[in-house]
C-alpha positions as CSV (number, residue, x, y, z in Angstrom):
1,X,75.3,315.4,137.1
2,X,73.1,312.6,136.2
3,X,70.5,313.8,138.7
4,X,70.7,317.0,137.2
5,X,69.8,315.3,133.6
6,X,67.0,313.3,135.1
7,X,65.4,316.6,136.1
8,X,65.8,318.2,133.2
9,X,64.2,315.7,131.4
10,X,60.9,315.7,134.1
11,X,60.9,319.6,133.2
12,X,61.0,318.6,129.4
13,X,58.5,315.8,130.2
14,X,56.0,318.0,131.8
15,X,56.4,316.4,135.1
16,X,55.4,312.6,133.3
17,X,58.2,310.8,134.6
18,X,57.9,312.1,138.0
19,X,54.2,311.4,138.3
20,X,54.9,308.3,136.4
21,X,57.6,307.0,139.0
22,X,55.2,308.1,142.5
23,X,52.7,306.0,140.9
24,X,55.0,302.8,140.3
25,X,55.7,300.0,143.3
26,X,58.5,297.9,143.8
27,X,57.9,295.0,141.8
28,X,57.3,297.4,138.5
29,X,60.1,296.0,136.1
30,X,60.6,299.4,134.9
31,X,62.5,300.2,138.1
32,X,65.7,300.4,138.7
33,X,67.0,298.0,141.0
34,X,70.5,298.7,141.5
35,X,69.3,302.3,142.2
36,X,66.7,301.2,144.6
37,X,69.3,298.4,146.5
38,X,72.4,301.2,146.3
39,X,73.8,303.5,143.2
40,X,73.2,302.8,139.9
41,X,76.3,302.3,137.9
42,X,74.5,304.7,135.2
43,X,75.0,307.4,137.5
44,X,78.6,307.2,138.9
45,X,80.7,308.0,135.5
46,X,78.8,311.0,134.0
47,X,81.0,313.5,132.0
48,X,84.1,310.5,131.9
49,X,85.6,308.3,129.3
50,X,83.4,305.7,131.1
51,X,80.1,307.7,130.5
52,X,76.8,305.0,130.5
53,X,74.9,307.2,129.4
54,X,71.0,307.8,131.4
55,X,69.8,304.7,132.6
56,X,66.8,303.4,130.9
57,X,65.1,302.0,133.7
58,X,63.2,304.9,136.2
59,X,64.9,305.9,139.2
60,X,62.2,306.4,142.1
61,X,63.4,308.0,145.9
62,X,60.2,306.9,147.1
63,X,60.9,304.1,146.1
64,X,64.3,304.2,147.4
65,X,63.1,305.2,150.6
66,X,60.3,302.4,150.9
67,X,63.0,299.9,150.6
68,X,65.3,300.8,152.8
69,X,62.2,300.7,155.3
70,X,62.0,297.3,155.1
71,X,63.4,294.9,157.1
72,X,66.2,292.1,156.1
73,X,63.7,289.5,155.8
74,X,61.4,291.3,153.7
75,X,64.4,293.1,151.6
76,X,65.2,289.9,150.7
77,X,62.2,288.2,149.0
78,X,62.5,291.1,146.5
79,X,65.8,290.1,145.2
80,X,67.3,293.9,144.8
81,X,70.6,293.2,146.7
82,X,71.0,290.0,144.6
83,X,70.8,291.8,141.1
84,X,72.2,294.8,142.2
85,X,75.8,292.3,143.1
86,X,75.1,290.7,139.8
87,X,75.2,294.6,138.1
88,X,77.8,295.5,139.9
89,X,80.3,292.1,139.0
90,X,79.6,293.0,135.0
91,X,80.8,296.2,135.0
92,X,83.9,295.3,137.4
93,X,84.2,292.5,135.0
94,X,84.4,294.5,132.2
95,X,87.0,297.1,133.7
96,X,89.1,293.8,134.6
97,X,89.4,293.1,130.9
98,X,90.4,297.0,129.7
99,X,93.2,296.7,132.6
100,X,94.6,293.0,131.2
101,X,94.3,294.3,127.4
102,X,96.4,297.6,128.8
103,X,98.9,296.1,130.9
104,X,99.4,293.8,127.8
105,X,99.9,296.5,125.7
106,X,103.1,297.9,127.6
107,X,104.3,294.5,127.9
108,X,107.3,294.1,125.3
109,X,106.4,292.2,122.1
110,X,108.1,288.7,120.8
111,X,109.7,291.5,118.2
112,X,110.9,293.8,121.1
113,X,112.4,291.1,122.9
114,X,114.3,289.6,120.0
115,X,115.5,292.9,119.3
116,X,116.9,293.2,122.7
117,X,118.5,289.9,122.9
118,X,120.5,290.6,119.8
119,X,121.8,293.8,120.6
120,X,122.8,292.3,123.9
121,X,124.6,289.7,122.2
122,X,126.5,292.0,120.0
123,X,126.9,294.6,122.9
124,X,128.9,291.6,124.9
125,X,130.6,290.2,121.5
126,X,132.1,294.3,120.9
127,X,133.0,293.9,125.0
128,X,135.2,290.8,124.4
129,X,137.0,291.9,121.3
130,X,138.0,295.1,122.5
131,X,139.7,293.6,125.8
132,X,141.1,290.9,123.0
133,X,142.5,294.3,121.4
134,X,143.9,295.3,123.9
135,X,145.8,293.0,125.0
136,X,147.1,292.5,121.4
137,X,148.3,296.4,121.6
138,X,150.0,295.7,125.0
139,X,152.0,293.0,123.6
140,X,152.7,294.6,120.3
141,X,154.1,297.6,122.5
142,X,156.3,295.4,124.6
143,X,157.6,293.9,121.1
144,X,158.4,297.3,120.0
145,X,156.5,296.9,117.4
146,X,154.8,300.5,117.8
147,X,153.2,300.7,114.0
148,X,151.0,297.9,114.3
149,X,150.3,298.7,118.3
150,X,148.7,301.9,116.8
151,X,147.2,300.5,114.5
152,X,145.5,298.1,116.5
153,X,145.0,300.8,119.1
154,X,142.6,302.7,116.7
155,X,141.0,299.5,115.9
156,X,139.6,299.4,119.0
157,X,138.8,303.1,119.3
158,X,136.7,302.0,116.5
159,X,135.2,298.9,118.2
160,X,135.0,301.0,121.3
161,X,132.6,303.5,119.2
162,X,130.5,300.9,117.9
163,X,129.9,299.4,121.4
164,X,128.5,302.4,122.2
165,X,126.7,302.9,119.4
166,X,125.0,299.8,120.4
167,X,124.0,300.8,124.0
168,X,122.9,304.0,123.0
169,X,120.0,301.8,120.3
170,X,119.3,299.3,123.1
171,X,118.0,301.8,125.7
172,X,116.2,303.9,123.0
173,X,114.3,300.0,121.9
174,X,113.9,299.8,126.1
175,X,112.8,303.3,126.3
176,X,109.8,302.9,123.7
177,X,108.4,299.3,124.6
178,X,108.3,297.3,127.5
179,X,107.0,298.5,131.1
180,X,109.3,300.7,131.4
181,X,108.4,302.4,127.9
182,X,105.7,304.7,126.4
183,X,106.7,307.5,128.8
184,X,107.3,305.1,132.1
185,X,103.5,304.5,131.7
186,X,101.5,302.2,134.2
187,X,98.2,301.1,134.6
188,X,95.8,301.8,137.4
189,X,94.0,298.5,138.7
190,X,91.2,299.6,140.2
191,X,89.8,301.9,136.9
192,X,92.2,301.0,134.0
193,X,93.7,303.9,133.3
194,X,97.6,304.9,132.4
195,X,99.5,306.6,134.8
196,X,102.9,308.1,134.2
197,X,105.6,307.0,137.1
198,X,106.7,310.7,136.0
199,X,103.8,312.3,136.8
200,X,104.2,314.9,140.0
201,X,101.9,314.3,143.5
202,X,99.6,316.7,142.3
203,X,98.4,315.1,139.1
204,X,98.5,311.4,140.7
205,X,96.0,313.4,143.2
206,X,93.9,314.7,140.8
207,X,93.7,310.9,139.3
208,X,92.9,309.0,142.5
209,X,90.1,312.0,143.3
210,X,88.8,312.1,140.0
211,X,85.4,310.6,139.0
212,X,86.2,307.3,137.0
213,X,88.6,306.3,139.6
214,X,86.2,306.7,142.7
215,X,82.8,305.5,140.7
216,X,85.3,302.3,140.3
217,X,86.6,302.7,143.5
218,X,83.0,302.7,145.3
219,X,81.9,299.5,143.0
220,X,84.7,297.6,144.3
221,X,84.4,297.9,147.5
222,X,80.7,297.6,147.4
223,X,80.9,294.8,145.6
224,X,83.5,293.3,147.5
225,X,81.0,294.2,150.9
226,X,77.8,292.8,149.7
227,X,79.6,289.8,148.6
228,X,80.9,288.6,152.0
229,X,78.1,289.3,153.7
230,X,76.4,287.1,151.3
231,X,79.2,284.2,152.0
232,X,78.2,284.9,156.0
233,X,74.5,284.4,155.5
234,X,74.5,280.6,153.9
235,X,71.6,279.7,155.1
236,X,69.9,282.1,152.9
237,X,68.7,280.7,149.3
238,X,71.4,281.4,146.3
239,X,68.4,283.4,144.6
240,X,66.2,285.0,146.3
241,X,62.7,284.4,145.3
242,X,60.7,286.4,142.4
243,X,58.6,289.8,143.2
244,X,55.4,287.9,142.5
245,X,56.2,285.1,145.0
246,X,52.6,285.3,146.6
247,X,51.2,283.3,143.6
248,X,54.4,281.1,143.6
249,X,53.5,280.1,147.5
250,X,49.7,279.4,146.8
251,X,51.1,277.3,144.2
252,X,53.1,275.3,146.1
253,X,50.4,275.1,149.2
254,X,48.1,273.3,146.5
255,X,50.6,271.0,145.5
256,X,51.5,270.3,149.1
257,X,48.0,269.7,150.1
258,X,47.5,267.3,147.3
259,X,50.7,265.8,147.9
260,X,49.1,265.7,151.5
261,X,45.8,263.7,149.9
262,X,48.1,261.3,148.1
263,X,50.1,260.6,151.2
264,X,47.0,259.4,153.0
265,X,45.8,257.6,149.9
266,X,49.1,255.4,149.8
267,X,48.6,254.6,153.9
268,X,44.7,253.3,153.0
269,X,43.0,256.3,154.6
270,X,41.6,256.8,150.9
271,X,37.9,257.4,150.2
272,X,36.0,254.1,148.6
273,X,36.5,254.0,145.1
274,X,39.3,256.3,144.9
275,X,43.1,255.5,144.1
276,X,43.7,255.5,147.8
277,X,41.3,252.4,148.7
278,X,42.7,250.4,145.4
279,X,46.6,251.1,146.4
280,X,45.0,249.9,150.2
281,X,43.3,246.4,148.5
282,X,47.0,245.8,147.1
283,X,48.5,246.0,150.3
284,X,46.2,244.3,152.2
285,X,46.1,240.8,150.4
286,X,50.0,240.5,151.0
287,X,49.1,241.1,154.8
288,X,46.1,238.8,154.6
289,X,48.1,235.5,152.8
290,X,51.2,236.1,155.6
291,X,48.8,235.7,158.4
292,X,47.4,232.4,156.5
293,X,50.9,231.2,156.4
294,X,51.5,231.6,160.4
C-alpha cells in the first residue's frame, strides 16, 4: 500500500520524484537508508493503528539494487546496516513501552486489591460464625430447647445469605480488574495489542496474520538477526565510517606523514635548522659528557 502511495504521488509529481531519485547516489542524505539496507519501518504498518505515515526521506530501487551489489566490505564503509539496527531498536523500543503501559493496565490496582482482601476477610469471618451457629443449634436441639434452636437456625440461614452475597461481589471485583478482568483480556508481546483468552481460533488467526502483528513480527526478528551477526563480527569497528570517508583518509594520510617527519626529527635525521637538528643537539651533549666521564 505504501508503494502504491509513492506512485501516486510520482503521477501527481509529474514524474519529479522519480527522476529525482535515478539521479541521486548513495551517500545523498535524502535517502532512505533503512530502505536501501532492508524495509523501511514507514512502509510495514500502512492502513493500521500503527500507521507512520510516508516516509520523508526518498526511497530509490536503484539504489536498492546498487547496494545490495556490493560486497561486505564495501557495504560496510557506508554505514546502512548500522543505522538501519539503530531504526529498527527505536521503534521495537517504543512498542516495548505500549506493551509494559498495557499489561500494567490489566494488572489490579492498590484499590482492587484492598477491596479483595477485605471481602476475603469477611467471606472467611461469615464461614466461621455459621459453623459456630451451628453447632450452637445442634446443642440447643439436644437440650430440647427447640425455640431458640430455630431461632438460631434462621440466624444462620441469614448469615449463610450474606456469605454468599459476598462471593457473589468478590468475583464480579475479580471479573472487572485484575488479569483475569476486562473480558479475560491479554496482551500480545510481540505488537502490543489486547487479545481476548475468549476469542475463537479463527480471530486469534486473523491477529497473528494481520499487518501490525507481522510488520512487528519481521522487525523483531530482523533486528534480533542483524544484531548477532554484528556480536560475531567483533573485529569490525562499533561505527562504521561516514559516506564521505575518502576526505576523512587523505586526512589522516597527511597527519600520518607528518607524524612520519616528526618521528625522524626526534631520532636527529632532521634537516639543519629545523626542530629536528635542535631536539638532535639536546640529545647529543648528554651522549658527548658520558663518553668524557668514561
Amino acid at each position: 500500500m505504501a508503494a502504491e502511495q509513492r506512485k501516486l504521488l510520482e503521477q501527481l509529481m509529474g514524474g519529479g520524484v522519480a527522476s529525482r531519485g535515478a539521479q541521486m547516489s548513495l551517500t545523498d542524505p535524502k535517502v532512505c537508508r533503512s530502505y536501501i539496507a532492508g524495509t523501511c519501518p514507514h512502509d510495514l504498518f500502512t492502513n493500521t493503528k500503527q500507521d507512520l505515515g510516508m516516509c520523508p526521506k526518498v526511497h530509490s530501487d536503484a539504489l536498492k539494487v546498487e547496494f545490495e551489489g556490493l560486497s561486505p566490505p564495501e557495504k560496510l564503509k557506508y554505514g546502512f546496516e548500522y543505522d538501519y539496527v539503530r531504526d529498527l531498536q527505536k521503534y521495537i523500543d517504543e512498542c516495548n513501552r505500549r506493551i509494559e503501559i498495557a499489561q500494567r493496565r490489566l494488572d489490579k490496582t492498590p484499590d482492587e486489591i484492598r477491596q479483595t482482601n477485605a471481602l476475603l476477610k469477611q467471606i472467611n469471618e461469615l464461614n466461621a460464625a455459621i459453623e459456630q451457629s451451628l453447632i450452637e443449634v445442634e446443642v440447643l436441639g439436644e437440650a430440647g430447647l427447640v425455640g431458640l434452636a430455630l431461632d438460631e437456625l434462621m440466624a444462620v440461614r441469614q448469615t449463610t445469605q450474606a456469605r454468599v452475597d459476598k462471593e457473589k461481589e468478590l468475583k464480579a471485583l475479580s471479573d472487572t480488574s485484575g488479569p483475569s478482568g476486562h473480558q479475560k483480556l491479554q496482551v500480545c508481546d510481540v505488537c502490543g495489542a489486547y487479545l481476548s483468552r475468549l476469542d475463537n481460533d479463527r480471530r486469534l488467526a486473523d491477529h497473528f496474520y494481520g499487518k501490525m502483528h507481522l510488520g512487528y513480527a519481521q522487525m523483531r526478528k530482523t533486528y534480533e538477526t542483524l544484531s548477532k551477526e554484528s556480536r560475531l563480527n567483533r573485529g569490525a569497528p562499533s561505527r562504521p565510517p561516514p559516506v564521505n570517508a575518502g576526505s576523512a583518509m587523505a586526512d589522516d594520510r597527511d597527519r600520518g606523514d607528518r607524524g612520519d617527519r616528526g618521528d625522524r626529527d626526534h631520532d636527529g635525521s632532521g634537516t639543519p635548522g629545523s626542530a629536528g637538528d635542535s631536539w638532535g643537539g639536546r640529545q647529543r651533549g648528554p651522549r658527548t659528557s658520558r663518553r668524557r666521564r668514561w
